[in-house]
C-alpha positions as CSV (number, residue, x, y, z in Angstrom):
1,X,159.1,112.1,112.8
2,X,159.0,115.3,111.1
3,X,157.1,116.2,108.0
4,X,159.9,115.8,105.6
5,X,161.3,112.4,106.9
6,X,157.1,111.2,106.6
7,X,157.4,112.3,103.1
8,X,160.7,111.0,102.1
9,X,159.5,107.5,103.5
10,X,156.5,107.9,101.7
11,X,158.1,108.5,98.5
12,X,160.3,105.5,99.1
13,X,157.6,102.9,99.8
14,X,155.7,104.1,96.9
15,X,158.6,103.5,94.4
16,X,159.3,100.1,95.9
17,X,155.8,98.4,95.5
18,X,155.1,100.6,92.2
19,X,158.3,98.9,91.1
20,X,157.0,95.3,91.8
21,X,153.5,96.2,90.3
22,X,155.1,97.0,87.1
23,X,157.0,94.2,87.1
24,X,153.9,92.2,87.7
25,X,152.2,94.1,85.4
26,X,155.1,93.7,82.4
27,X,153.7,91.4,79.4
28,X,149.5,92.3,80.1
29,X,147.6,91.9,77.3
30,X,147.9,95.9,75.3
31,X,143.9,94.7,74.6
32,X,143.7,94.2,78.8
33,X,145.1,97.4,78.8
34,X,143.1,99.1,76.7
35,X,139.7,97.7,79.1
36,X,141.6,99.0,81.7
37,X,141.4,102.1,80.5
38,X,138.6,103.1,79.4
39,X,137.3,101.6,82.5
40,X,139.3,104.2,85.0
41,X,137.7,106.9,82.3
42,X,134.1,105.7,82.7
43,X,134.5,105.7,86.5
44,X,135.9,109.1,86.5
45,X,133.2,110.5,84.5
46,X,129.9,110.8,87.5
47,X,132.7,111.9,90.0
48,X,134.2,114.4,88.0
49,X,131.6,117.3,89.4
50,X,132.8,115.9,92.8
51,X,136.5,116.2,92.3
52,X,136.2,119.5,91.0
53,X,134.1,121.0,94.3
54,X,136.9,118.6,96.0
55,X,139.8,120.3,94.1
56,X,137.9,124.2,94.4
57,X,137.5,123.7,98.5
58,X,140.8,122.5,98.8
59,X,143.5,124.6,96.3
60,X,141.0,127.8,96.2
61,X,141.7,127.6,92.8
62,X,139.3,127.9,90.0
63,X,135.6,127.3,89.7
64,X,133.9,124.3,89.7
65,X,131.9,124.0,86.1
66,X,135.5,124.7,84.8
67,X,137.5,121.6,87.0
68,X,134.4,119.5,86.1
69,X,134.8,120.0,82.2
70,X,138.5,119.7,82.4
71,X,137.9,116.0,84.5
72,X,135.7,115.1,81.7
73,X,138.3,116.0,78.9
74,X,140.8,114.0,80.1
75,X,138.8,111.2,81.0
76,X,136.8,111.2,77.9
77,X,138.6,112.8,75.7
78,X,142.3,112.0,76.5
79,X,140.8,107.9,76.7
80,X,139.4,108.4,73.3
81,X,142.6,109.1,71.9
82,X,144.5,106.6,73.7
83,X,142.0,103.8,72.5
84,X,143.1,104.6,68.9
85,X,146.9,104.7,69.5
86,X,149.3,101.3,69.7
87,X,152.2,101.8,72.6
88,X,152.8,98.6,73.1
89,X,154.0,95.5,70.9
90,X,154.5,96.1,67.3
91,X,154.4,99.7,66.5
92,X,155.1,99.6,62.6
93,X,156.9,97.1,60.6
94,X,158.6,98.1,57.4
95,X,159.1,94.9,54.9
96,X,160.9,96.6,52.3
97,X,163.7,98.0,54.9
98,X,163.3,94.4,57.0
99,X,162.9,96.8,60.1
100,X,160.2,97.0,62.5
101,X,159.4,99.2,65.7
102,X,158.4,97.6,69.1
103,X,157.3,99.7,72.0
104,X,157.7,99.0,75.6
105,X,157.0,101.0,79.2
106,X,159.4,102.7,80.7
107,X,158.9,101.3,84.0
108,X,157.8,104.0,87.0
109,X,156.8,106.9,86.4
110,X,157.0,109.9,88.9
111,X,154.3,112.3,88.4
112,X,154.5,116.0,89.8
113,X,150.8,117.1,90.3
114,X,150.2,120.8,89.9
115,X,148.0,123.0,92.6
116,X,146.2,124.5,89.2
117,X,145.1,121.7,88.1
118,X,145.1,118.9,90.8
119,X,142.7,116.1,89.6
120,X,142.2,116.6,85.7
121,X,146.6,116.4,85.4
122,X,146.2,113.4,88.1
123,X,143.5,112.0,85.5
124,X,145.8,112.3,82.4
125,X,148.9,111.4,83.4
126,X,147.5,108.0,85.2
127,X,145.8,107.0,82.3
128,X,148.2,107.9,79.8
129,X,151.1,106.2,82.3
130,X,148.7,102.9,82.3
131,X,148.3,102.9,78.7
132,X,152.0,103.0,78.1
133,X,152.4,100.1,80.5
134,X,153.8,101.6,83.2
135,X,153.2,102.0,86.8
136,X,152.7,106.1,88.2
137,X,153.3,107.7,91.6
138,X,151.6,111.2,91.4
139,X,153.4,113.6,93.7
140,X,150.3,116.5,94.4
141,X,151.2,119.6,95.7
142,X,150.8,120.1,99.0
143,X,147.6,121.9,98.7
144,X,146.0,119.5,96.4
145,X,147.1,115.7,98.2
146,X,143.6,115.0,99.3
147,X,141.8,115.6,96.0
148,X,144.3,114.3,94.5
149,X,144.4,110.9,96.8
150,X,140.7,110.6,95.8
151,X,140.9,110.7,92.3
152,X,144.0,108.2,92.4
153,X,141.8,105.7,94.8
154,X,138.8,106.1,92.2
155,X,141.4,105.1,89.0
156,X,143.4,102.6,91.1
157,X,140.5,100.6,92.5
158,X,138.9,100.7,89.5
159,X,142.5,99.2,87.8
160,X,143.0,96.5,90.7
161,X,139.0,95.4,89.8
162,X,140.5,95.1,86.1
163,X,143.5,92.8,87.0
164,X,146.0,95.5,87.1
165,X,148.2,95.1,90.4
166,X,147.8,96.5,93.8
167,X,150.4,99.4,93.5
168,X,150.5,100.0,90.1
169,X,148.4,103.7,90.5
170,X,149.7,105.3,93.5
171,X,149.2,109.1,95.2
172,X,151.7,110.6,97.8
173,X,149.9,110.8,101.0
174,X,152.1,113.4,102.5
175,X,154.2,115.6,100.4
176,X,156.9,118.0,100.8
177,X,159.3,119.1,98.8
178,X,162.2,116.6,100.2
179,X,159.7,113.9,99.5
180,X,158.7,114.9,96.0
181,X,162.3,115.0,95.2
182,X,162.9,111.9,96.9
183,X,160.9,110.0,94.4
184,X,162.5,111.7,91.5
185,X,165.6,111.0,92.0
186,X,164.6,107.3,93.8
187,X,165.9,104.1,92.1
188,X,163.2,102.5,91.1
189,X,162.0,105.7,89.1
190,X,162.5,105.6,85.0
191,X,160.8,109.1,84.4
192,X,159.7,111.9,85.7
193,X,156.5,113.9,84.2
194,X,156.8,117.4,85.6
195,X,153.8,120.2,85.7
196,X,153.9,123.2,87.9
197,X,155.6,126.1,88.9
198,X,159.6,127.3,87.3
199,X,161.2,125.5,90.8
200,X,159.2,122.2,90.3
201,X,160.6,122.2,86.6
202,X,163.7,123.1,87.8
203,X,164.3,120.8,90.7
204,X,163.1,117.9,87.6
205,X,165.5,118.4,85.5
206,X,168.1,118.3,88.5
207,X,166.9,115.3,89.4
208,X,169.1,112.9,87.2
209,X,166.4,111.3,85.7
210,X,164.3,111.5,82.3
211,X,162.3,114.1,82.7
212,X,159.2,115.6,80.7
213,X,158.7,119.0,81.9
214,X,156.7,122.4,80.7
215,X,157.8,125.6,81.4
216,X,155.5,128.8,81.5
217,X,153.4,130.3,78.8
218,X,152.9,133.6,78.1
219,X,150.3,133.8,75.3
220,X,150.0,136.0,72.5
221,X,147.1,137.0,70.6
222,X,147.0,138.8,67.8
223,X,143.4,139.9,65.9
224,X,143.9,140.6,62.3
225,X,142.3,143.2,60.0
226,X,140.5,140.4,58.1
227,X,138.6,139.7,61.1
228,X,136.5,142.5,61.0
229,X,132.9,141.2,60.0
230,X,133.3,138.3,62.9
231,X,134.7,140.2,65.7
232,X,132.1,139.2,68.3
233,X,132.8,136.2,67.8
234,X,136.3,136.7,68.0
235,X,135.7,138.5,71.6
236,X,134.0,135.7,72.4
237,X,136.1,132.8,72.4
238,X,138.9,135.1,73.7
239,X,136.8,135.6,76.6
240,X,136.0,132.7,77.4
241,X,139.2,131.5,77.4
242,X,140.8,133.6,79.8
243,X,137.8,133.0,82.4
244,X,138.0,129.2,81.7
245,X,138.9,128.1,85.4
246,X,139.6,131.9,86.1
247,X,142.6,131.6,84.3
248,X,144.6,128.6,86.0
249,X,145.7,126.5,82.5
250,X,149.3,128.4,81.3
251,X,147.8,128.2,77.8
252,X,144.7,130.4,77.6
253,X,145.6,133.7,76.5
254,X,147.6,136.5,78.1
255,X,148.1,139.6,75.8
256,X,145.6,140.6,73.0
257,X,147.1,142.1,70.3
258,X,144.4,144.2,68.0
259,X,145.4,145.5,64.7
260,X,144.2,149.3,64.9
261,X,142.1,149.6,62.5
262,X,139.7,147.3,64.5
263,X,141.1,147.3,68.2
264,X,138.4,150.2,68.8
265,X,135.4,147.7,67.8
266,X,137.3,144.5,69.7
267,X,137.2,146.6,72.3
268,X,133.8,147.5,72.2
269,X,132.7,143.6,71.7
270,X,135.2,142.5,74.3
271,X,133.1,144.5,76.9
272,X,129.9,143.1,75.3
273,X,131.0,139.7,76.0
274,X,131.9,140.3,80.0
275,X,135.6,142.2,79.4
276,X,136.2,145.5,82.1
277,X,138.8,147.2,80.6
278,X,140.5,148.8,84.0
279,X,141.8,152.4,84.1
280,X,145.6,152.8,84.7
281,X,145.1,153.2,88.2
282,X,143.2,150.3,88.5
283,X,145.8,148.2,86.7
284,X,148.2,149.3,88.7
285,X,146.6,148.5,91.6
286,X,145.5,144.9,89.9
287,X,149.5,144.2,89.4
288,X,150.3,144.4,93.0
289,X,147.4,141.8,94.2
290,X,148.5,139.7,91.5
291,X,152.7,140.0,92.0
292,X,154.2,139.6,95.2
293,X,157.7,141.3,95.6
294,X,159.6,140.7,92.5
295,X,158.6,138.9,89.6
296,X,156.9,136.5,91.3
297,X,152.7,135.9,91.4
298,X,151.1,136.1,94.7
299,X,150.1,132.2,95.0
300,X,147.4,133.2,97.2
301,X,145.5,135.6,94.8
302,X,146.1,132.7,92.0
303,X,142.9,131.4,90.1
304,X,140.4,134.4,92.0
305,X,137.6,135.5,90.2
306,X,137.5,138.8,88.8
307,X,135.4,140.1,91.5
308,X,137.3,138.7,94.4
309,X,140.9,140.6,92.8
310,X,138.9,144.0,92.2
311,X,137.7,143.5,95.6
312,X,141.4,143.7,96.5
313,X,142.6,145.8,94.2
314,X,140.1,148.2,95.6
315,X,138.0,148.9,93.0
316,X,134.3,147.3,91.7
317,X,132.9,146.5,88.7
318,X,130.1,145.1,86.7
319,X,128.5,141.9,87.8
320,X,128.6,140.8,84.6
321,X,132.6,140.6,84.6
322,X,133.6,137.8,83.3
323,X,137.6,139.3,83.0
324,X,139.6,142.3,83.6
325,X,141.7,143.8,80.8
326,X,144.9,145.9,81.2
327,X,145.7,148.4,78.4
328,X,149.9,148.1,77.7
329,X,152.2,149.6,75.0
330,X,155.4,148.3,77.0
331,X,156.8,144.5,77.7
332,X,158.6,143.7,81.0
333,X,158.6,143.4,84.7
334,X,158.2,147.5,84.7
335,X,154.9,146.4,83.6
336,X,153.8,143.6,85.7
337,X,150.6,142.5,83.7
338,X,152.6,142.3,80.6
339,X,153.7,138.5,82.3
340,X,152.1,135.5,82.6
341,X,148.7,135.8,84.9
342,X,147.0,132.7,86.2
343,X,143.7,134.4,86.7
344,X,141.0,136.2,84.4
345,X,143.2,139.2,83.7
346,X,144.4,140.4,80.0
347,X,146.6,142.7,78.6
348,X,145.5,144.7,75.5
349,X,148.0,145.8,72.9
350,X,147.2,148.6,70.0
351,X,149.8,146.9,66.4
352,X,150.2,149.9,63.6
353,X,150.5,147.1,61.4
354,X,151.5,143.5,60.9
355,X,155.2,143.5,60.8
356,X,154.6,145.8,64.5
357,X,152.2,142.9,65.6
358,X,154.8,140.2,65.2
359,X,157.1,142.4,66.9
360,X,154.7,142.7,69.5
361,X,153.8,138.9,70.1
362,X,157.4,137.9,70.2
363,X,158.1,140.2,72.5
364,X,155.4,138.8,74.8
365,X,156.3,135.2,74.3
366,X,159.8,135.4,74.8
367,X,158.8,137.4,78.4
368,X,157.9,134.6,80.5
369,X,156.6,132.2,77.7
370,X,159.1,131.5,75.4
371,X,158.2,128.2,73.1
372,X,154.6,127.4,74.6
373,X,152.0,128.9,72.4
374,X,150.6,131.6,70.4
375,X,147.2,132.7,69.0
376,X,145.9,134.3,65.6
377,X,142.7,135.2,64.6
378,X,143.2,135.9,60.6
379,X,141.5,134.5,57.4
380,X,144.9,135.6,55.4
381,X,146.8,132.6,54.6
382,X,149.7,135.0,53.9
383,X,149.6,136.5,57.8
384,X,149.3,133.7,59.2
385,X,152.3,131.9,57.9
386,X,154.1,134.9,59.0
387,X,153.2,135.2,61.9
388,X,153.3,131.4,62.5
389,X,157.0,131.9,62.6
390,X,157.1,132.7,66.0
391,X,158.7,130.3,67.8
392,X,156.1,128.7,70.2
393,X,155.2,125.2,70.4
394,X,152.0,125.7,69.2
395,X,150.5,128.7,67.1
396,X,146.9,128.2,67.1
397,X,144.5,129.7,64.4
398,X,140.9,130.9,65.1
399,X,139.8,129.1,67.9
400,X,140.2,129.7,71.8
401,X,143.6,129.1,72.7
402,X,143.1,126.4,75.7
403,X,140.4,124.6,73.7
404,X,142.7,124.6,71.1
405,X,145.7,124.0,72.8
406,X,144.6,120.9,74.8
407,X,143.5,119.3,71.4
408,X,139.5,120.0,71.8
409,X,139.0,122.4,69.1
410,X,142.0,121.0,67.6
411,X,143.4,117.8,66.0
412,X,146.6,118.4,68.0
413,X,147.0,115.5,70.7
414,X,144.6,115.7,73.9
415,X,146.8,116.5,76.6
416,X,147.8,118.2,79.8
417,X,151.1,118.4,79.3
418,X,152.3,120.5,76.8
419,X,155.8,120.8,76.0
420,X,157.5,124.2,75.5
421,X,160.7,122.7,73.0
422,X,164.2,124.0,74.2
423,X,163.4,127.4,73.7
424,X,162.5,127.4,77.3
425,X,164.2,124.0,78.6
426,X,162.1,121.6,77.8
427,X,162.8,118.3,76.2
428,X,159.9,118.3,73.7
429,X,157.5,120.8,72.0
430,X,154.8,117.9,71.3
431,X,151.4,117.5,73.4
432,X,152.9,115.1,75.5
433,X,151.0,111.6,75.2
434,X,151.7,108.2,76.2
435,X,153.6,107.6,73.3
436,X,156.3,109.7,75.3
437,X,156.4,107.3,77.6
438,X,157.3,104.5,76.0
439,X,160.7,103.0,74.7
440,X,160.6,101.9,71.2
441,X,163.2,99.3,70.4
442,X,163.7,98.7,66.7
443,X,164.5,95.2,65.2
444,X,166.4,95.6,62.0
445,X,167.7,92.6,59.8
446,X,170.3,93.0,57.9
447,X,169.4,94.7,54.4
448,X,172.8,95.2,52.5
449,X,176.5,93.1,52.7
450,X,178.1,94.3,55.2
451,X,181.3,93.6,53.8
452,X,180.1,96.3,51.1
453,X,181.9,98.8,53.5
454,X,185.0,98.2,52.5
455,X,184.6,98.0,49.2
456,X,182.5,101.3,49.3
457,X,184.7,103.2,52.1
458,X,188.4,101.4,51.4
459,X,191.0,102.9,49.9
């Protein structure tokens, strides 16, 4: 049997009995589901070291301090939101309007597992899929299935020890495309939770199911004049940002934009804090490790550290390097860097003003990232309500833009999963939760005569 035939199979079996464990699992206890929860987190929590060096050896993606810390946010972080949230039973009641809300799960849930971010979106999605009452079938990419089947066995044990049924937390043991769209489209499926590249979005939302899907992000971030006094620290979180997992997570920054009356001393504190600023020929060189033909990033030379794409790019720097900066005045594919750029690689933008700023980061958004999210550093109230206007999903304000935009740094919603709104295809703009995952049905008694209607509406 060929690969694609194993896979479609394998897609199939795993909808079937993921169907019967839901249906098994239908009326549990939302308090048993809670304990089943935050049991799967605590077991994930001394593995998630392991996952990540599991994760790192098999993708060749990313670092492993970074995969561990993002393990640990969406086991402890992501379960310490859920544990505060209702999804199931009464959701609200409302006496006065004699209505009330009532959730309940969706059914089976087909999860598409990016190569990025193999076992923290596995993490996330499973527990936010079993808080929501449902039963998940991650779909890994094929460079991530055996990091991925680990975590799921960790999560689904842990679930069966708990009383949830066999079946209920299943992991594609061989995946290829046909396969992955197999269970999409497969009968037993309610919803599909999509992360990865444009096709895997694409080949979602074709899929003739209910589909939660992200699209790319392309994330500006513009420094303000009144950040002047705090610009190390500034430099700092941006920074550390873009190095986070050498740059894997679509929502750490992409393009600095400096106001130029202090881009000289960002600059200066950027390269304090582990920034090389490359010379043109260097960055030219840098885009064609980074791009393959047209328009398209080289999946090999994805997540590298800075070292290992100078290496390639045939030039060396510092061993201090923490990322690589790209000086740009234009937006577009003539300038390859001005995209999106999973790995520690920045562009660097020069605004005369505010008004060209704004110009500036809409310009970058809507190039590859239109609707995910935007940055600001600014203590003006003023500027920042202009330039919140952008339309991204999320315009976050002084703080590192994945910290912030996975709902650390933040009081936005702990997720993986964040939604890009329909300016880029995408269903929802929210942090996705579990609370998308769920059906609320609403019971409402009557509250007015309904023969009123005719004496309101007659002639």
């Amino acid at each position: 049997m060929d690969a694609d035939l194993k896979s479609i199979a394998a897609a199939r079996r795993c909808a079937e009995s993921a169907f019967e464990a839901y249906r098994g699992f239908l009326g549990t206890d939302p308090a048993a589901i809670d304990a089943m929860v935050d049991a799967m987190a605590r077991a994930i929590e001394p593995e998630a070291k392991r996952l990540g060096e599991l994760a790192v050896e098999e993708t060749g993606y990313g670092n492993v301090p970074d995969k561990r810390v993002k393990n640990l946010f969406n086991s402890l972080s992501v379960a310490d939101y859920l544990r505060d949230i209702t999804t199931l039973g009464v959701l609200w009641r409302d006496d006065a309007a004699k209505i009330a809300a009532i959730g309940e799960p969706m059914g089976v849930v087909a999860a598409l597992i990016p190569v990025t971010n193999p076992t923290s979106t596995i993490i996330y999605k499973v527990l936010s899929a079993v808080k929501a009452g449902n039963a998940i079938v991650c779909a890994p990419h094929p460079r991530g299935v055996q990091c991925g089947l680990e975590t799921v066995r960790i999560m689904a044990e842990t679930a069966e020890q708990m009383g949830a049924p066999k079946g209920l937390i299943q992991c594609l043991d061989q995946v290829t495309i046909q396969g992955t769209a197999e269970l999409m489209r497969h009968r037993r499926t309610s919803v599909v939770m999509a992360t990865g590249g444009p096709g895997m979005v694409r080949a979602a939302y074709s899929s003739g199911k209910p589909t939660l899907a992200v699209g790319a992000g392309n994330v500006p971030c513009f420094v303000d004049d009144s950040k002047a006094d705090q610009l190390g620290e500034v430099a700092e979180q941006i920074v550390t940002s873009k190095c986070f997992d050498y740059g894997t997570a679509c929502v750490s920054e992409q393009a600095v934009i400096a106001s130029r009356r202090i881009a000289r001393e960002l600059r200066h504190e950027m390269k304090l804090k582990g920034a090389y600023f490359c010379t043109p020929a260097e960055a030219d060189r840098l885009a064609g490790v980074i791009f393959s033909g047209k328009q398209a990033m080289d999946p090999q030379n994805v997540g590298q550290s800075p070292h290992s794409l100078a290496d390639k790019a045939g030039f060396s720097i510092p061993p201090n390097t923490r990322c690589l900066v790209s000086e740009e005045t234009e937006i577009g594919w003539q300038r390859p860097l001005s995209a999106e750029k999973l790995n520690p690689v920045l562009a660097f933008y020069e605004a005369r003003d505010v008004d060209h700023a704004i110009e500036l980061s809409n310009g970058i958004a809507r190039f590859e990232g239109w609707g995910h999210s935007s940055v600001i550093h600014s203590d003006d109230p003023q500027v920042v309500a202009r330039y919140s206007a952008i339309p991204t999903g999320r315009v976050l304000v002084n703080t590192p833009a994945i910290m912030g935009g996975m709902g650390y740094s933040t009081d936005l919603e702990p997720s993986f999963m964040l939604g890009t709104g329909t300016w880029s295809g995408s269903i929802t703009s929210d942090n996705v939760t579990a609370l998308h995952l769920i059906n609320i049905k609403r019971v409402a008694y009557e509250s007015r005569p309904w023969r009123d209607i005719y004496d309101e509406y007659g002639e």
